[in-house]
SERO-4910 file (N, C-alpha, C, O; in steps of 0.05 Angstrom, whole numbers):
BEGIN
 pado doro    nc1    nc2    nc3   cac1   cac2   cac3    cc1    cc2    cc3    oc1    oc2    oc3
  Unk    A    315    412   -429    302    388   -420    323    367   -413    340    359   -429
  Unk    A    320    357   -385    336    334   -380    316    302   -386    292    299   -387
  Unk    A    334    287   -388    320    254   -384    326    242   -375    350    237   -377
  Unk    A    308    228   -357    304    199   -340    313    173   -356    299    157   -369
  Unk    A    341    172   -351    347    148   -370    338    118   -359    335     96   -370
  Unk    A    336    131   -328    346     97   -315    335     93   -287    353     98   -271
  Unk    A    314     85   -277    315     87   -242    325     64   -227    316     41   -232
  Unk    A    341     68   -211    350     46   -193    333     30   -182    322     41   -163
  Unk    A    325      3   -187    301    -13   -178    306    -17   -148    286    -20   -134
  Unk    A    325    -19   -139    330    -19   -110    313      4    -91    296      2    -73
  Unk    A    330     26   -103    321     49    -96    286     58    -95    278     75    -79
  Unk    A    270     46   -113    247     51   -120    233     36   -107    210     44   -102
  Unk    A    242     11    -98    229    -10    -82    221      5    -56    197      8    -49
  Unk    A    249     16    -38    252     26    -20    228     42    -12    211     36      5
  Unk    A    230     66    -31    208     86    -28    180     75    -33    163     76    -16
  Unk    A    177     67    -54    151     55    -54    140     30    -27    116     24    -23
  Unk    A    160     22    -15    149      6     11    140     23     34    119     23     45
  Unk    A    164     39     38    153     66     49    126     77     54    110     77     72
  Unk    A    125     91     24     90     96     15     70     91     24     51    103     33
  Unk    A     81     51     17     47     36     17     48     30     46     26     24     56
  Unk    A     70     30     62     63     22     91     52     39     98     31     30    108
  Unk    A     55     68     99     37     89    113      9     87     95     -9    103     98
  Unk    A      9     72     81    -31     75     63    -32     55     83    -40     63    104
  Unk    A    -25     26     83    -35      9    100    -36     11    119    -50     -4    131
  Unk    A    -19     35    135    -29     38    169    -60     52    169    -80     42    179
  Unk    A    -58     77    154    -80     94    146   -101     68    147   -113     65    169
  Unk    A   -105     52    129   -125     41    120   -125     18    147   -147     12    156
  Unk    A   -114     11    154   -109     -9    182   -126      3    205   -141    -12    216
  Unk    A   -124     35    214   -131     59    227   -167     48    225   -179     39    245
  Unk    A   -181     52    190   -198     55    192   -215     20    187   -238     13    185
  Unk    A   -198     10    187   -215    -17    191   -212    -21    224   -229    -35    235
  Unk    A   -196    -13    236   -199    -15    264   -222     -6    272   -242    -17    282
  Unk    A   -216     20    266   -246     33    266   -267     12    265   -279      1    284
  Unk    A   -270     10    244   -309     -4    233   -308    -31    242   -331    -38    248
  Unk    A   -290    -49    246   -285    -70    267   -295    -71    286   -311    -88    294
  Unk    A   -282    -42    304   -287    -39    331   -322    -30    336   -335    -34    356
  Unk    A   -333    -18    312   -372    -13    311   -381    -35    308   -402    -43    318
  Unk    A   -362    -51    288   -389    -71    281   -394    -93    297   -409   -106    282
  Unk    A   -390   -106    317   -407   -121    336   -432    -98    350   -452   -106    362
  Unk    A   -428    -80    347   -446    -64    365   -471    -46    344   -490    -35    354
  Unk    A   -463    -47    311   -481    -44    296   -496    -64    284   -488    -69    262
  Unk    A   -513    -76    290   -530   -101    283   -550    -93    286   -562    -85    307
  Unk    A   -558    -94    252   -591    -94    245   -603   -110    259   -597   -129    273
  Unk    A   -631    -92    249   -656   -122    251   -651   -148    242   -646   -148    218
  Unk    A   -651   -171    253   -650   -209    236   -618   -202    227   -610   -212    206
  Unk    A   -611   -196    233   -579   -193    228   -563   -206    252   -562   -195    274
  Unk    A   -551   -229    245   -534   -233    272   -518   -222    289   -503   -205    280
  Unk    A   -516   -228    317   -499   -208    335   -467   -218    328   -466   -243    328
  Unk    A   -443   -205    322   -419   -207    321   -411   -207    345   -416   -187    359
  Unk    A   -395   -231    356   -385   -229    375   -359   -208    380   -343   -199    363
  Unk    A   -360   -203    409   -343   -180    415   -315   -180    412   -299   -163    404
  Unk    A   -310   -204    418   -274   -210    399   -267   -209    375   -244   -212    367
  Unk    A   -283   -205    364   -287   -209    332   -276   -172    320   -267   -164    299
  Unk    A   -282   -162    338   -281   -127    326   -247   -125    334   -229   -119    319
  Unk    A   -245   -134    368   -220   -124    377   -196   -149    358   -177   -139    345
  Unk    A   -199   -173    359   -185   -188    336   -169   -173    304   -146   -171    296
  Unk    A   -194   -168    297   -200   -165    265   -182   -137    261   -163   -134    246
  Unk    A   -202   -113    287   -191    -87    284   -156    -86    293   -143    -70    279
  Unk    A   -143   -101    312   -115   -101    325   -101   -111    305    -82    -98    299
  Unk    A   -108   -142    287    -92   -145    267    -95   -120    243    -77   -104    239
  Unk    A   -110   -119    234   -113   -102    208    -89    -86    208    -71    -89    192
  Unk    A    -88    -55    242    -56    -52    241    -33    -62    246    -15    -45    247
  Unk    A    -27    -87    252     -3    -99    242      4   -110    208     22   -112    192
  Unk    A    -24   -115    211    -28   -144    183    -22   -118    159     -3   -123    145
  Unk    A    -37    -92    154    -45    -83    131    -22    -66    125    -21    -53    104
  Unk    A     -7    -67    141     23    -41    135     47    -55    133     68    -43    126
  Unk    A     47    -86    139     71   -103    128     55   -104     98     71    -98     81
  Unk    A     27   -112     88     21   -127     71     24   -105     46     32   -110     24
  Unk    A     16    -78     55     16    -58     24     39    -52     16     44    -43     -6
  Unk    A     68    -61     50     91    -53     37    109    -67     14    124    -55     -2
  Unk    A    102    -98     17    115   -120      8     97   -108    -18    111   -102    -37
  Unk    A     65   -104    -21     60   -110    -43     73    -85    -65     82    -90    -88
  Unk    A     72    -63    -55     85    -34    -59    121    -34    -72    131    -26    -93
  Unk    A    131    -48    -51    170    -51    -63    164    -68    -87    171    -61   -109
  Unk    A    149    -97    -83    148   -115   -110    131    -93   -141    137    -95   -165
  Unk    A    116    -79   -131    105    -75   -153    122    -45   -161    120    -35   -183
  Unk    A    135    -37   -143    149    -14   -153    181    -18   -169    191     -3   -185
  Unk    A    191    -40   -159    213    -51   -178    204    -69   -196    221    -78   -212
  Unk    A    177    -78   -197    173    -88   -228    161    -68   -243    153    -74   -265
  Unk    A    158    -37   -234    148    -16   -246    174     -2   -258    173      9   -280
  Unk    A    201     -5   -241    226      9   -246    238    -10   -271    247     -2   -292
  Unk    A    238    -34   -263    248    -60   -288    241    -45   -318    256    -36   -335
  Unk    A    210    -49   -318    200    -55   -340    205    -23   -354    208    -19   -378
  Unk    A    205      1   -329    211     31   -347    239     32   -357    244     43   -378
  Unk    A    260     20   -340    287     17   -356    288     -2   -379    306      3   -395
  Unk    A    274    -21   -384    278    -30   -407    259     -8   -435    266     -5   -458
  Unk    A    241      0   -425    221      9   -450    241     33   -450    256     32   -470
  Unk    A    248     58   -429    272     81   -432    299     74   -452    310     90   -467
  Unk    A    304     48   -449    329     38   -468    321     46   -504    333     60   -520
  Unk    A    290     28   -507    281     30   -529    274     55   -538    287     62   -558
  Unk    A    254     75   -529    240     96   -537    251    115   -522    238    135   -526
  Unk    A    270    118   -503    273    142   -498    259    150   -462    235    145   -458
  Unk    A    272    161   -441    263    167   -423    246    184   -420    240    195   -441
  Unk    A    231    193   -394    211    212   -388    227    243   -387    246    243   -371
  Unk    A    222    264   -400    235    285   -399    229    304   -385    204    305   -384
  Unk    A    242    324   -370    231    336   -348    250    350   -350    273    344   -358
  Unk    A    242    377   -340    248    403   -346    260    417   -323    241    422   -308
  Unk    A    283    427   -311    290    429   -286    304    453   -292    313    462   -313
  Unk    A    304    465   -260    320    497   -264    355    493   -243    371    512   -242
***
């Protein structure tokens, strides 16, 4: 058994921005999507959405949603790396078994 004494918070930031930018394109993808339906799905007594409103909403989402999961992704992945190097100091790292 080896142990995870220590992860580079730099390093972890990196990848985890990575990550969450491709969830936020993904997820950018599908609000474009339902953006782009919903002026054109309106119930009964339901107001009409105007037509800028889909191409607006849906065009930002992929810019807006793959900067926003990355920033939130590096911050929360080096305060994920911080806080495992300090508790690894105390109790001991994650052990993992390698050939």
């Amino acid at each position: 058994m080896r142990e995870v004494k220590r992860f580079e918070a730099l390093s972890v930031m990196k990848i985890a921005a990575i990550g969450y930018a491709v969830l936020g394109l993904l997820e950018g993808v599908i609000f474009s999507i339902v953006f782009s339906i919903a002026p054109f799905a309106a119930t009964l007594g339901a107001p009409k959405l105007p037509r800028f409103f889909g191409l607006m909403f849906g065009g930002l989402s992929i810019i807006f949603l793959p900067i926003f999961f990355a920033v939130a992704g590096a911050i929360g992945g080096g305060l994920s790396a911080a806080i495992y190097n300090v508790a690894a100091r105390y109790i001991g790292g994650i052990q993992v078994e390698v050939e």
